[in-house]
C-alpha positions as CSV (number, residue, x, y, z in Angstrom):
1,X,-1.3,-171.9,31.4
2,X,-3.8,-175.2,31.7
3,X,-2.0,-177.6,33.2
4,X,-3.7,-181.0,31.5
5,X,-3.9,-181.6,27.7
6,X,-5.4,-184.3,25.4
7,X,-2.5,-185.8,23.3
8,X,-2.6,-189.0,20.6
9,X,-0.2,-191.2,22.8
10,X,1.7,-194.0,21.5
11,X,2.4,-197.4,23.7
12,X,4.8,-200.0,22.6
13,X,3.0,-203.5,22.9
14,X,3.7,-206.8,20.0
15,X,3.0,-203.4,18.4
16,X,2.2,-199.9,18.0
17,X,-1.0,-198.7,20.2
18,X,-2.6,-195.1,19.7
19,X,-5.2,-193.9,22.2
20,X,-6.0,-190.1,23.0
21,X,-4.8,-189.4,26.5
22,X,-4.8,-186.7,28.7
23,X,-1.3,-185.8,30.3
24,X,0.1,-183.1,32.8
25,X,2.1,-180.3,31.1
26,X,5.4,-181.5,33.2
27,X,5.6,-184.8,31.0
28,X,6.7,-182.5,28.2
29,X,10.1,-182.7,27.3
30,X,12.6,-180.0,28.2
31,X,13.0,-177.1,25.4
32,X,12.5,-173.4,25.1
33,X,9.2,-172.8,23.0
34,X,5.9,-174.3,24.5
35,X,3.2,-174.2,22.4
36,X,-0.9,-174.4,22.1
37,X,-1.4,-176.2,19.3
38,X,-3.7,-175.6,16.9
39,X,-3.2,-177.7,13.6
40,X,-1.1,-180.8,13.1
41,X,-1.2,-183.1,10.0
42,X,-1.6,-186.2,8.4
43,X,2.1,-187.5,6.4
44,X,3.7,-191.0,5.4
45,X,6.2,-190.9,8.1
46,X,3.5,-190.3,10.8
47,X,2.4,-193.7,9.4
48,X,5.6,-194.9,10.0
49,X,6.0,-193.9,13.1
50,X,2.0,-194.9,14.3
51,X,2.0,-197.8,12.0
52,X,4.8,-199.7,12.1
53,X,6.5,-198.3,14.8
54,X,10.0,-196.7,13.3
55,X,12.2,-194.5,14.3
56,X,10.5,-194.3,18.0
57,X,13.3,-195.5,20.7
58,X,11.2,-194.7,23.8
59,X,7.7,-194.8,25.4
60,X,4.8,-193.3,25.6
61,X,5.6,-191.0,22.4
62,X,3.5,-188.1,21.1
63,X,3.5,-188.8,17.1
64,X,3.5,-186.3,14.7
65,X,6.2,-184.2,12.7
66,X,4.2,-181.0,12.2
67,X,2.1,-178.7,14.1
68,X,1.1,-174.5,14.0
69,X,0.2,-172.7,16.7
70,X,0.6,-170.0,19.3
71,X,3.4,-169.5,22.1
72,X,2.1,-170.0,25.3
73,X,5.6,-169.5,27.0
74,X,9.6,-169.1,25.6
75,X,12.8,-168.8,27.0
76,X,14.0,-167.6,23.7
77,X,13.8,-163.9,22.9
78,X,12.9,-164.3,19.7
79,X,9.7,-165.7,20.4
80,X,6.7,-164.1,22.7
81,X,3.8,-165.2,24.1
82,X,0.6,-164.8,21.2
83,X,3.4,-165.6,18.3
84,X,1.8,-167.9,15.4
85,X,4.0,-170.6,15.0
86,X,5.3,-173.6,12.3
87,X,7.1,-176.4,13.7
88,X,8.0,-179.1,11.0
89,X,10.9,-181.7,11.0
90,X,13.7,-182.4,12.5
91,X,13.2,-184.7,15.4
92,X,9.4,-183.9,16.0
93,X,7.4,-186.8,16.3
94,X,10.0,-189.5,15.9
95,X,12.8,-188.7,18.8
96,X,10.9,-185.7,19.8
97,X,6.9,-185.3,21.4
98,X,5.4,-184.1,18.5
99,X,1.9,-182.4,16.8
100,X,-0.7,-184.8,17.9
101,X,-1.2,-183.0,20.7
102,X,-2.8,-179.9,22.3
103,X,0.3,-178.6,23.8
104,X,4.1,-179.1,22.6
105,X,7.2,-177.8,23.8
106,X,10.0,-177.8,20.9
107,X,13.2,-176.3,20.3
108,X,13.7,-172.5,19.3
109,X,16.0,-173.9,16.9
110,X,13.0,-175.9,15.0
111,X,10.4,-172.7,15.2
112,X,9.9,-171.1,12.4
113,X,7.4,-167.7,12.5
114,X,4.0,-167.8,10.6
115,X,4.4,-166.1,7.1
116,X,2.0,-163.4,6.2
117,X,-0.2,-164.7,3.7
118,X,-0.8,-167.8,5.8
119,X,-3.2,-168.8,8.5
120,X,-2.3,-171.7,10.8
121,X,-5.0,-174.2,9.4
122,X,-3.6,-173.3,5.8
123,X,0.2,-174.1,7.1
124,X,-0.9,-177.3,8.1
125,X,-2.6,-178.5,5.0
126,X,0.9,-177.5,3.5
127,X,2.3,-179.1,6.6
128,X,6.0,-181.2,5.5
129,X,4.1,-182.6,2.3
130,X,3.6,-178.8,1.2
131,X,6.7,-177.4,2.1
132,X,8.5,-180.7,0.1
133,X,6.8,-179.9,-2.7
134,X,7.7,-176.1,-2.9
135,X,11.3,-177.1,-2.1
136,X,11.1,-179.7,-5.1
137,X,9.8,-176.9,-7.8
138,X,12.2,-173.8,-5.8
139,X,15.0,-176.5,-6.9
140,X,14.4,-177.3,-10.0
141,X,13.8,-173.7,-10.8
142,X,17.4,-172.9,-9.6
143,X,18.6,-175.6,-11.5
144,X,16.9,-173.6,-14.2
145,X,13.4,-174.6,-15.5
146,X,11.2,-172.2,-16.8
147,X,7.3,-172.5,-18.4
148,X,7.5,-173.1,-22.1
149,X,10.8,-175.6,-21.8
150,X,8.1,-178.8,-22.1
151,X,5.8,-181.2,-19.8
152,X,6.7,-181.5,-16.4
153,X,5.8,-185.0,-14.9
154,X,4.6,-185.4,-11.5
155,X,4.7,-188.7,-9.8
156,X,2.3,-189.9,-7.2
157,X,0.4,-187.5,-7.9
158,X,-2.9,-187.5,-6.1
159,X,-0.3,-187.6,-2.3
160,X,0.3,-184.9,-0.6
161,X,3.4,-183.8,-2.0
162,X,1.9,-184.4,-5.5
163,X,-0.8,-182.8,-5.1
164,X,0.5,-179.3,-4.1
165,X,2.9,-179.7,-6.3
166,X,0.7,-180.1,-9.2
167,X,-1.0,-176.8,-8.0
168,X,2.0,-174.7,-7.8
169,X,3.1,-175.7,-10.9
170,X,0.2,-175.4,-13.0
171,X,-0.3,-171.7,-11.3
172,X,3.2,-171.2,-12.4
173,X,2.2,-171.9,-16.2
174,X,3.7,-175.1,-16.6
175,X,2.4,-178.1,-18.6
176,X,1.9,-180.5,-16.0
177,X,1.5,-184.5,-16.5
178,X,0.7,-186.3,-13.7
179,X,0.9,-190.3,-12.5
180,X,-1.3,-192.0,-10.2
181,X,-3.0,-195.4,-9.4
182,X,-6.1,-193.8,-8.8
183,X,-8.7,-193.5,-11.1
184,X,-10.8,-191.7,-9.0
185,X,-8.6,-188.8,-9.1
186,X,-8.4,-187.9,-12.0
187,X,-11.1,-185.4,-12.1
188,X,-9.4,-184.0,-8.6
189,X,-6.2,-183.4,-10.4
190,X,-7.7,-181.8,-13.7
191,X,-9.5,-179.6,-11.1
192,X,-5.9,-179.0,-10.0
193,X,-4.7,-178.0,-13.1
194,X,-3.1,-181.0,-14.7
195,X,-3.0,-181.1,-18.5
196,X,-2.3,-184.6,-18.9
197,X,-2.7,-187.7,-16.7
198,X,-1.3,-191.3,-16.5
199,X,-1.2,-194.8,-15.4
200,X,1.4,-195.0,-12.8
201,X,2.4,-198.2,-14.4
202,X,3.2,-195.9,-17.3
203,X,5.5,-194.3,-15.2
204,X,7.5,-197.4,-14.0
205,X,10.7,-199.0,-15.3
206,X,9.9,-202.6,-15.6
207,X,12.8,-203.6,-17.6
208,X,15.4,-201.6,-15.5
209,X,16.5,-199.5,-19.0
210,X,18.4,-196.6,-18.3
211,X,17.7,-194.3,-21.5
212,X,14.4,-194.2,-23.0
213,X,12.6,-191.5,-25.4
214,X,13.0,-188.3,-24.4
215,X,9.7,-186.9,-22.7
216,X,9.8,-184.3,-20.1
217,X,11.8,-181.0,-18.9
218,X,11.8,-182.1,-14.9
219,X,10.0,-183.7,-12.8
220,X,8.7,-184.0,-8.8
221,X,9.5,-187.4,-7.6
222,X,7.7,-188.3,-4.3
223,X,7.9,-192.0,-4.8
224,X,11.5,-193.5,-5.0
225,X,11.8,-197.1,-6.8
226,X,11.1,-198.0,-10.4
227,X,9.7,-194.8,-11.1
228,X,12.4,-193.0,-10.3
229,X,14.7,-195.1,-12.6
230,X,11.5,-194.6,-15.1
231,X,12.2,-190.5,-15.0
232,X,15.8,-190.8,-15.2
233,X,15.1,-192.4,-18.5
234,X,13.1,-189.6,-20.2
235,X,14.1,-186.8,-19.2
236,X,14.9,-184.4,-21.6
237,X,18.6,-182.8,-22.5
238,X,19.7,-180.9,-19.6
239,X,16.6,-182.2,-17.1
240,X,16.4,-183.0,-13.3
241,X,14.2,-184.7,-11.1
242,X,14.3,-183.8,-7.6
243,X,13.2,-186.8,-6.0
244,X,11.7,-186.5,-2.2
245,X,10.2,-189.9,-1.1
246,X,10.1,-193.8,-1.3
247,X,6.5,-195.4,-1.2
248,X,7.7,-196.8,-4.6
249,X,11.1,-198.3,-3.1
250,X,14.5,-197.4,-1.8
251,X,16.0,-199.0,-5.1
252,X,17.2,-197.5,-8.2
253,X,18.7,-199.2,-11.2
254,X,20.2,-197.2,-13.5
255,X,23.1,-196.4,-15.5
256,X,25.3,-193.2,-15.9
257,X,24.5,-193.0,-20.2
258,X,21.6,-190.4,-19.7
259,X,23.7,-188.5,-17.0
260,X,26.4,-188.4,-19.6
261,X,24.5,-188.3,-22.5
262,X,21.7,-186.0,-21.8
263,X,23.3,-184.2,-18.9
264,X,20.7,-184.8,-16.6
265,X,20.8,-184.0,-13.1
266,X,19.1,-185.7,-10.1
267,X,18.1,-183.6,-6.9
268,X,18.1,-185.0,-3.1
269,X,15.1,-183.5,-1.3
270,X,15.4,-183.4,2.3
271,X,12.7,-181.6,4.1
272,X,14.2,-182.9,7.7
273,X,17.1,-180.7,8.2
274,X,16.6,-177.9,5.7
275,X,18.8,-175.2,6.6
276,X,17.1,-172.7,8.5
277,X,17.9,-169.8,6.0
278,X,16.3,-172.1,3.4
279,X,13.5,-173.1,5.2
280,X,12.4,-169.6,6.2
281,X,12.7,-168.2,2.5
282,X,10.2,-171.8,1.3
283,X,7.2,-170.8,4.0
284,X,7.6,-167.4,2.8
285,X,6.8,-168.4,-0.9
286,X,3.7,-170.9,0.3
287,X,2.8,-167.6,1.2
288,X,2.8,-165.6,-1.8
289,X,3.5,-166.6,-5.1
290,X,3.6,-170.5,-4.5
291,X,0.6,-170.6,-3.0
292,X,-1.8,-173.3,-3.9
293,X,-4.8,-171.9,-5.6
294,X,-6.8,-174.9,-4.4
295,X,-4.9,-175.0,-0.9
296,X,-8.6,-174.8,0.9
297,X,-11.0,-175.8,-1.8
298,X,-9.5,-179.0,-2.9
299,X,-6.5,-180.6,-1.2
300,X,-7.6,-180.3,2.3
301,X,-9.7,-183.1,4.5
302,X,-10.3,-181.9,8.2
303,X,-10.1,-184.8,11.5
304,X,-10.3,-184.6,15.0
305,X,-7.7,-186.6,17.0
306,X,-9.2,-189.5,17.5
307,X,-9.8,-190.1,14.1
308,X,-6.0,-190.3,13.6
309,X,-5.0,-193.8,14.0
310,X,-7.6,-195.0,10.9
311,X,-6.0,-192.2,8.9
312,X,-2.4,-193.3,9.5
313,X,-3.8,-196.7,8.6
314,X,-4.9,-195.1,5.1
315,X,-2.1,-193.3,4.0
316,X,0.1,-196.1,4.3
317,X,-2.2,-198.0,2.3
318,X,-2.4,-195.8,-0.4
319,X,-5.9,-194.4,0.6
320,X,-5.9,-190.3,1.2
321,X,-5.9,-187.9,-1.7
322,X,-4.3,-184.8,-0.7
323,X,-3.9,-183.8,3.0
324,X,-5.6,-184.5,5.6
325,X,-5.4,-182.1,8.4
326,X,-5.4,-183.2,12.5
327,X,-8.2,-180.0,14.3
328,X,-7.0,-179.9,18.0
């Protein structure tokens, strides 16, 4: 095993500072699985972490909460030495040394093994952002939407989560609306099957009113906020929204007449501490019938590791379209 690796290092100053280091293996933390990594990725909480500096209690820290690779070593008999590898959430990369790195040593608790159907760069573009999204649509489906039921609004759209979720979707035969702020994606999320697309200001509750026109069947909400409240307001009889993020806010003003009155039902997402089980059975989907037709054509933008820190600057400005993948 090489005994030096290059790693985006994080040093607590007034703030946050990133540089690419190079580090002996014995300043990895103590686990089971050590791993050569060949993919990380590019999410809002890495901004959070690289950014503005949450979540991180000691220093130097290795961001970065996903990463695919290949076992170089394990004291766990479920893993051998050449096995392709996902690590995503949990503790990696904010208590835990995470993807931004050429070498990782994680939990056997957190690994999960490579579906067929996948390839280590195509897990990463998926990466947290893609296996949110498939959770979202795998529970709204249980909840019980089906093709043909009406529109299904996607928030945020032109994100990560939004964007694979637009593609599963639309592969699924659903009629998918989308929101975003950008303009300049709207010909990026036609080409990823949307049938409809709006204003994100459409999409927002400005006058905090709790029932609204009925519009759509469900909806995948990445954003949080005023949008949220926005969705809770249209949905139609017997609708959910399975809600995942909060780049719009962490506040929701609402009121229980359309969970009364329309039956509506609204879905946690947490992608953090998934059950295992759970976990397992969503990479195995990404790997066959949700994955993303576009996964490699469209979605994907490829970086090297140095090129990290401008990225993290980006995303939390509102900047990337899809996902952006770390090449190590």
């Amino acid at each position: 095993m090489k005994e030096t690796f290059r790693a985006l290092v994080m040093e607590n100053a007034s703030q946050p500072v990133l540089s690419v280091q190079e580090w002996d293996t014995g300043r990895l933390p103590d686990a089971e699985v050590t791993v050569k990594v060949a993919y990380s990725s590019v999410n809002y909480k890495d901004a959070l972490v690289g950014v503005k500096g949450d979540f991180v209690k000691s220093y130097p820290f290795i961001p970065g909460i996903d990463l695919a690779g290949t076992v170089l070593a394990s004291a766990d008999s479920r893993f051998k030495e050449g096995d392709e590898v996902i690590v995503t959430s949990y503790k990696l990369g904010t208590g835990h040394f995470g993807g931004f790195s050429e070498m990782a040593r994680v939990p056997a608790a957190w690994v999960v093994p490579l579906p067929k159907g996948l390839t280590l760069r195509e897990s990463m573009i998926l990466g947290t952002a893609g296996f949110t999204a498939a959770l979202s649509v795998q529970k709204l489906e249980d909840h019980g939407l089906k093709p043909g039921q009406g529109p299904v609004l996607v928030a945020g759209a032109s994100g990560g989560v939004g964007s694979v979720a637009v593609d599963i979707l639309a592969k699924r035969g659903y009629e998918v609306t989308v929101s975003t702020g950008k303009k300049e994606a709207h010909a990026y999320l036609k080409r990823l099957g949307a049938a409809r697309i709006l204003d994100r200001e459409a999409v927002t509750d400005h006058e905090d009113q709790s029932i609204r026109k009925k519009e759509w069947a469900a909806a995948v909400d990445p954003v949080g906020g005023k949008t949220t409240q926005y969705i809770i307001s249209t949905l139609q009889y017997g609708g959910a929204v399975a809600t995942s993020g909060l780049t719009g806010g962490r506040e929701v003003t609402t009121t229980v007449t359309p969970f009364l009155g329309r039956a509506i039902s609204w879905l946690g997402i947490d992608s953090v501490f998934c059950p295992m089980d759970l976990r397992v059975k969503i990479w195995e989907k990404l790997a066959s019938d949700f994955k993303p037709e576009h996964l490699t054509s469209e979605i994907v933008r490829e970086i090297s590791l140095e090129q990290v820190p401008a990225a993290l600057s980006d995303i939390l400005e509102g900047k990337l379209q899809g996902r952006t993948i770390i090449k190590l």
